[in-house]
N, C-alpha and C positions, 0 to 999 in steps of 0.2 A: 273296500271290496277289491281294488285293484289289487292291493299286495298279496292278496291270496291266489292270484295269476302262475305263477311261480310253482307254488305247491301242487297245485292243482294239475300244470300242467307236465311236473315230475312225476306225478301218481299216474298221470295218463299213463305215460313213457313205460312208466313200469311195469301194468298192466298189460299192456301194448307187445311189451318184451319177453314177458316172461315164458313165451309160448307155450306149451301143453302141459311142461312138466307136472305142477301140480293139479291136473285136472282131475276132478273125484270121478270122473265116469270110467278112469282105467285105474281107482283104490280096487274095486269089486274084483272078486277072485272068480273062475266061471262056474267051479262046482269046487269041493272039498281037497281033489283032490288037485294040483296045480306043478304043471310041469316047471321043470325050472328056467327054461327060457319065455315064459308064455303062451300064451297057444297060438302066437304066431311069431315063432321062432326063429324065422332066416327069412330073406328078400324071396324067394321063390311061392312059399305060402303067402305071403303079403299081396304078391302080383296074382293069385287065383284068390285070393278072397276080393281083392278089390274089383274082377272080371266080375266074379259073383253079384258085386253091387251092382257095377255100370253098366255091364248086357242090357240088364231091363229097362234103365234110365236113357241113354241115347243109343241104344241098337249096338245089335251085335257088326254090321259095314262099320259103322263111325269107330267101335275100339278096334275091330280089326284093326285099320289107317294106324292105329296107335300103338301098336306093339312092335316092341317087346316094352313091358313095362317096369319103369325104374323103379326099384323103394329104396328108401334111405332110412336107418335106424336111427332117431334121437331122442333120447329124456324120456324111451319107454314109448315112443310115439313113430310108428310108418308112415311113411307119407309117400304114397306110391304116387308116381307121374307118367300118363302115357308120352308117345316120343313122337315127333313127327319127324318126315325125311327132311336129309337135309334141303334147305331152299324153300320149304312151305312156310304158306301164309296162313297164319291160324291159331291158336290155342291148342292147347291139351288138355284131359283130364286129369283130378289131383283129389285124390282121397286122405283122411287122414285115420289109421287103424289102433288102437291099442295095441300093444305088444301083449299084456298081459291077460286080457278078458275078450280082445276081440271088438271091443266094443267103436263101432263107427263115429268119429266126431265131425268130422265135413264130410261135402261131396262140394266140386265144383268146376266148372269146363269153363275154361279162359278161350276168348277170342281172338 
């Protein structure tokens, strides 16, 4: 049993690694027709869709504190982060958006 330690804990790693790229909830296209960047195309739409989520989850005061809000494009996946001033003690919010369908994979506010 020990020697399968190894493998086992390669495959975590892997897993662990691979981050969203192959995530089947952004295969889905969002209707027939499908623009060619996805339907969230640049960091600007990413940052109003992600307001969209988070308003109603921890209020609109707390993401106000957080803007302007970053996204980064990778592997087909946004990952928007709000910003605190510099000197604050605290987390931010961190969404993670499909590029191609839109489709929400996290939501989650660090402390």
């Amino acid at each position: 049993m020990r020697r399968f330690w190894p493998v086992g804990f390669a495959l975590m790693l892997n897993f662990a690694g691979a981050s969203h790229a192959a995530d089947p909830r952004c295969a889905s296209r969002m209707d027939h027709f499908q623009l060619k960047g996805g339907v969230i195309g640049d960091e600007k739409t990413a940052a109003a869709v992600a307001l969209a989520y988070l308003v109603p989850i921890y209020g609109e005061a707390a993401m106000r504190r957080e803007i302007p809000l970053r996204g980064k494009l990778s592997d087909g996946i946004w990952t928007v982060s709000g910003t605190l001033p510099h000197g604050s003690i605290g987390g931010a919010a961190q969404i993670l958006i499909c590029q191609r369908n839109g489709a929400v994979l996290s939501i989650i506010h660090y402390k």
